[in-house]
N, C-alpha and C positions, 0 to 999 in steps of 0.2 A: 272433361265432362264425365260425370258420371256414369258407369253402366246402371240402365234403366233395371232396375227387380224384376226377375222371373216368379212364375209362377213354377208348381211342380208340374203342370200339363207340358207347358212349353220347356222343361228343362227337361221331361223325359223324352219329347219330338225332337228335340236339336239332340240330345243324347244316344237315341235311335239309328239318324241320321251316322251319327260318328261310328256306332258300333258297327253300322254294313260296312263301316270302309276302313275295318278291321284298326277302330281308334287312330286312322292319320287325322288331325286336325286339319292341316293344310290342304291335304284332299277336302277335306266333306266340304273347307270354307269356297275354295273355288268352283265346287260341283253344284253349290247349293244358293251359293249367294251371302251366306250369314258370315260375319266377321268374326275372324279369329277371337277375338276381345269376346265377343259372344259368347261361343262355342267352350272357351275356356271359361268365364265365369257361370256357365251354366253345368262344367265337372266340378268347380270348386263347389259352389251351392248342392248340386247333387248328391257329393258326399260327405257335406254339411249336415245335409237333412236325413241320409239314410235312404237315399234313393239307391244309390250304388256303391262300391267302396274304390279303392285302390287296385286292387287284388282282381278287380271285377276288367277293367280299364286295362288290366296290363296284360289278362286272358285275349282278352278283344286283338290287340296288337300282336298274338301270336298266333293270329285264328282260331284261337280255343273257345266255344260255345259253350256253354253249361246248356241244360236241359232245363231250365229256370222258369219258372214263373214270370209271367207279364206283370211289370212292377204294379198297374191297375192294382192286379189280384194282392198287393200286398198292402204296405206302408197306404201309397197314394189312393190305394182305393179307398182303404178306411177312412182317410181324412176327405175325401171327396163325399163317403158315405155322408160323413158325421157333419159336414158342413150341408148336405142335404136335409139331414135331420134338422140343423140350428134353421134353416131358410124357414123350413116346414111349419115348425114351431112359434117362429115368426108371424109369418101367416095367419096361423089361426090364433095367435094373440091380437092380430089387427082384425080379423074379423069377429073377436069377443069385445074389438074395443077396450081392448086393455091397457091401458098410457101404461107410459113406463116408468111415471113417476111411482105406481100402482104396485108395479113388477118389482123395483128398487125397495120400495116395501115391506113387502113381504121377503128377498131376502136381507134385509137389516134386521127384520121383526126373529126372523129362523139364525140371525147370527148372536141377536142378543139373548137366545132362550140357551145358545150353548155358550155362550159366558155367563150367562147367573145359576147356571149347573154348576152347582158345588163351591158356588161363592162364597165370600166371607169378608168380603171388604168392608160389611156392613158391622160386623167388628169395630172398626175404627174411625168411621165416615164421621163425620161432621159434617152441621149444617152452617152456611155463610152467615146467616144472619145470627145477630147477638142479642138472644132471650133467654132466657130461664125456663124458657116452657119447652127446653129444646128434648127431644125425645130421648128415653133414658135405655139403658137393657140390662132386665130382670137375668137373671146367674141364681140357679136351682144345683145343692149340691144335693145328691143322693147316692150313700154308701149304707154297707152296714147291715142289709137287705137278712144275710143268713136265709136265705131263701132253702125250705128244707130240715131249716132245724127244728124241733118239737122242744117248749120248754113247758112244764106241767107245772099251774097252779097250785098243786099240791105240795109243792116242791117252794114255792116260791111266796108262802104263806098267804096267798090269793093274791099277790098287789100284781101280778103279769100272768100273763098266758101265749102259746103259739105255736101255731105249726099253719100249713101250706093255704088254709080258708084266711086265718087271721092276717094273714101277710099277703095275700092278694086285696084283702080288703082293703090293709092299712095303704100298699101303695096305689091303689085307685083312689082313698081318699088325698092321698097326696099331689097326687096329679091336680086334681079339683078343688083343692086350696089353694095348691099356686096361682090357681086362675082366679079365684075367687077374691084372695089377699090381692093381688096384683091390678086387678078388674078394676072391682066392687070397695075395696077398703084403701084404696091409695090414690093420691092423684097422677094425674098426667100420661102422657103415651109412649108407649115403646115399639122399638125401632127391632127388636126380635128378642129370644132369650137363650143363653148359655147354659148347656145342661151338662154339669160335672159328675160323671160315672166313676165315684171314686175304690170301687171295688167291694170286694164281702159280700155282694149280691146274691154268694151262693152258699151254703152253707158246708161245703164241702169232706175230705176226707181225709184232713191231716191228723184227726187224733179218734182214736177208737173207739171214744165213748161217744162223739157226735156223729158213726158210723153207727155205733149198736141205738142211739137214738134218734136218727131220722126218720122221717116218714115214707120217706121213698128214695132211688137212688140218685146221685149226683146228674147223671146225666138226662135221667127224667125231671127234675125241677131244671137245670137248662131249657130244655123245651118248654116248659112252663111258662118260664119268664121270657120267653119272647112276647108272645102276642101280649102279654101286660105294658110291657117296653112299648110296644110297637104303637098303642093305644094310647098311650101317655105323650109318647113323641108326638103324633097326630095329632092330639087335643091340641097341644100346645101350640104346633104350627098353626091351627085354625083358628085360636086366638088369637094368636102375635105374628104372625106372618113368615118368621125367620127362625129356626131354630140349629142352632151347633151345638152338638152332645162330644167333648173329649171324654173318651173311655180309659180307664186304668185298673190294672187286674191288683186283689188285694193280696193277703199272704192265705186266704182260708180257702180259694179255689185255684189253688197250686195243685201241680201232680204229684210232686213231689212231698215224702213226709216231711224234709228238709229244707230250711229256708234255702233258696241258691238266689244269686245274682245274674247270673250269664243268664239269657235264656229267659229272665223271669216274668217277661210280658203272655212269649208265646207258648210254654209252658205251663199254662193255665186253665181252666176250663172256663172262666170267664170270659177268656181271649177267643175264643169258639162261639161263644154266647156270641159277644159284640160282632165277632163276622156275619153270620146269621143274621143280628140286624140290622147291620149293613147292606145286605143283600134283600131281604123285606125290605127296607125303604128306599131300594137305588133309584126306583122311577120319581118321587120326591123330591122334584128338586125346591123345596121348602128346607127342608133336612140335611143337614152334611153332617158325617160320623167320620170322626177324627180317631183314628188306634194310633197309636203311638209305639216305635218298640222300647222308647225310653220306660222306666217306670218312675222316672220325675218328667213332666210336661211343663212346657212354658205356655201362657195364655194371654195376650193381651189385649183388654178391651178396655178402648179408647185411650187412656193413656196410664192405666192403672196396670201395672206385670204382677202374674201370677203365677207362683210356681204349685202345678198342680201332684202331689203324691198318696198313697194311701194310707202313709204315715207309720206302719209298724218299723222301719230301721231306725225310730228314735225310741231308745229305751231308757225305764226307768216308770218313775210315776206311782213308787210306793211308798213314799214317805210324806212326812207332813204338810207338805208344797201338793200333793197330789201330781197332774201331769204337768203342772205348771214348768217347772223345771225343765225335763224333757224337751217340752215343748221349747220355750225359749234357748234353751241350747242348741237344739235343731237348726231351728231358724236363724242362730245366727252363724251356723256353721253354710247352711245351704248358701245364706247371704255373701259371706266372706267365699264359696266358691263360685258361685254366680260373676261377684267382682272379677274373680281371676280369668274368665272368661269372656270378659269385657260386654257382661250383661248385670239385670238388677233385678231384684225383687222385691216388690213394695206387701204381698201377702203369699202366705203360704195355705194353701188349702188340702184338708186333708181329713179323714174319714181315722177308720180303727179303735178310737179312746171311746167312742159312746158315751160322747158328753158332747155339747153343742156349747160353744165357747167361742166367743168373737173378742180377739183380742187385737191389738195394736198393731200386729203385724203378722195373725194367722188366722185364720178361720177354722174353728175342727165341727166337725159334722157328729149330729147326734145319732143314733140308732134304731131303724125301723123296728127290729127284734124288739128292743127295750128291753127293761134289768131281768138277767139272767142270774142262773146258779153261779156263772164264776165270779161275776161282777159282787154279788152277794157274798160269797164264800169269801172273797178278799176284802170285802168292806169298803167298796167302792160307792160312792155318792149316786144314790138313785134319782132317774129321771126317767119323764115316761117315755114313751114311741116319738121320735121328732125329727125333721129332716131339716138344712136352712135354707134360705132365703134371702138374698138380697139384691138392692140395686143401685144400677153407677149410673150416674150424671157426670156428661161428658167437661165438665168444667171442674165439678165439685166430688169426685169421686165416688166411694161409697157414702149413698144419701139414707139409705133405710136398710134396717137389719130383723128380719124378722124369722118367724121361728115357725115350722107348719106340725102342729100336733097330730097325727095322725091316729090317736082314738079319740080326738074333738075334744080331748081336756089338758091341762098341764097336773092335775092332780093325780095320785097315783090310784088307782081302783082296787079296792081289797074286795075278793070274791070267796069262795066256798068252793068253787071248783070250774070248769067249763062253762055251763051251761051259765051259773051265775056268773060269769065275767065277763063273757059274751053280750047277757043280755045289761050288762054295766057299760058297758061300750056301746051297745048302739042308744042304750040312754044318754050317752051324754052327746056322741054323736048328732 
């Protein structure tokens, strides 16, 4: 038959008992009444539980005392405390009338708010049933930013202008076309949207003439571009419910004058930015900010793979194919190692060319800055301020490709200088 469970009260009393009589079993069982079997499984449990040890047991049998704490004051007190505290609490949950289906509740309700902190399963979820009305997720890339640089109309025969007003303007209006194209000009609903941070957002300090013509220094437009970031993230989430931003730093807000590889996520001062806003939106759990230290990312939503980069290690793009070549070379290099690592890539997304091109198997993002002196100087194909846009249906892939102008035109604006091109933008605006 079984020995009956002690408690820790009664294994310290029969424990007690043993140690007056300097740890003989056989004495305490005969003096006392309790049976061997007892008296022994109540030192095994004892120093099971950390009542006593070995060491302690074998002091006793040589009449050696320590000067020790009354076990009370230790171990069994605490748990004697803390089982007084759980009764207590009991108590006055029966007398708020609180059932426990109530109590069960509330911690389900407190265990599911810390699994959809920083979820993403909504990524790839699917819904059971088989409709076409099945909710789609909007994928916003924005690179390209030059946040900092100043390019002068005068320079640029009026058709562009910019510096730090212009470029906050353009990306709040960006923010507020996504919503608006996505809202107001499309059908059906989404289930969150993908924000691809494909770098250049700074306009940085790899070359001396974008140093002697900044309006401020690198590290002051970082700060800049938070709160605008942080703004845009929000809107967004308060539209659609869900948003995940991967971040990837470009080649232009590197520390370095040098391209390097090792290093070239955290080595960046983009990489500092995206911290930053990581930490403004940590209590969000709407928002998860994805850094990556690769500077290729993988992305997949629903069942579409995306290899996300910021595009400057494919070179080339000066001949009569324009980036076309490049491009297609890239991708099928990226593809062919993708394979060898027993993955796939159905698009390649990627910022740097400032040109907005949706091709067959790449997306390149267009340029908030819009057509610059260099772009110009080498007789690059101008287009205006544009970021992209599109969305996946989880059956049908990419459904809609659209394009967000961000001075409100796709035509180019020939100005006179500042003030006229300004006020050519917010006309068309």
């Amino acid at each position: 038959m079984p020995t009956k469970a002690l408690t820790d009260s009664e294994i310290i009393k029969i424990m007690e008992e043993v140690k007056s009589r300097h740890g003989n079993v056989v004495e305490t069982a005969r003096e006392t009444g309790i049976t061997r079997n007892r008296i022994n499984h109540a030192r095994r449990e004892g120093i099971v539980r950390g009542l006593y040890s070995n060491d302690d047991i074998g002091m006793w049998r040589k009449g050696e005392f320590q000067d020790e704490k009354d076990p009370k004051d230790t171990k069994i007190f605490g748990l004697e405390e803390k089982l007084r505290e759980h009764k207590q609490e009991l108590a006055e949950l029966k007398r708020a009338n609180v059932s426990q289906d109530a109590v069960l509740a509330v911690i389900g309700n407190a265990k599911d708010q810390l699994q959809r902190k920083g979820d993403t399963e909504w990524l790839t979820w699917k819904p059971n049933k088989k409709t076409d009305a099945t909710p789609g997720i909007a994928n916003l890339m924005l690179s390209d930013w030059h946040y900092g640089e100043v390019v002068r109309p005068e320079e640029m025969r009026g058709v562009n202008a910019y510096n730090t007003e212009i470029a906050a303007r353009r990306i709040q209006t960006t923010f507020r076309m996504a919503v608006e194209l996505l809202k107001y000009h499309s059908t059906g609903t989404y289930q969150g949207i993908v924000v691809y941070l494909l770098g250049d957002l700074l306009n940085g300090i790899i070359h001396d003439e974008l140093k002697d013509s900044a309006s401020t220094s690198v590290t002051r437009d970082l700060i800049d571009l938070v709160p605008l970031l942080v703004s845009g993230l929000t809107m967004l989430a308060e539209e659609f419910g869900k948003v995940h931003a991967l971040c990837l730093c470009g080649n232009h807000g590197r520390i370095d004058y040098k391209k390097r590889f090792k290093g070239r996520q955290e080595q960046n001062f983009e990489w500092v930015l995206y911290q930053f806003l990581k930490i403004h939106l940590a209590d969000d759990d709407r928002i998860t900010i994805e850094i990556p230290e690769s500077f290729d990312a993988e992305m997949e939503v629903f069942d579409v793979r995306f290899m996300a980069t910021h595009g400057d290690r494919f070179q080339g793009g000066g001949g009569i194919g324009g980036i076309w070549p490049p491009l297609m070379r890239g991708t099928a290099r990226t593809q062919q190692r993708e394979a060898a690592f027993d993955s796939r890539v159905d698009y390649m997304l990627m910022g740097h060319w400032h040109q907005l091109v949706y091709g067959n198997q790449f997306i390149v993002n267009g340029a908030l800055k819009g057509y610059d002196e260099y772009a110009m100087g080498y007789g690059f194909p101008p287009q205006t301020p544009r970021q992209a846009l599109f969305v996946i249906h989880d059956k049908k892939g990419i459904t809609s490709e659209r394009k967000i102008l961000a001075d409100g035109t796709d035509r180019m604006i020939r100005g006179k200088g500042w003030e006229h091109y300004l006020k050519a933008v917010r006309e068309a605006a």
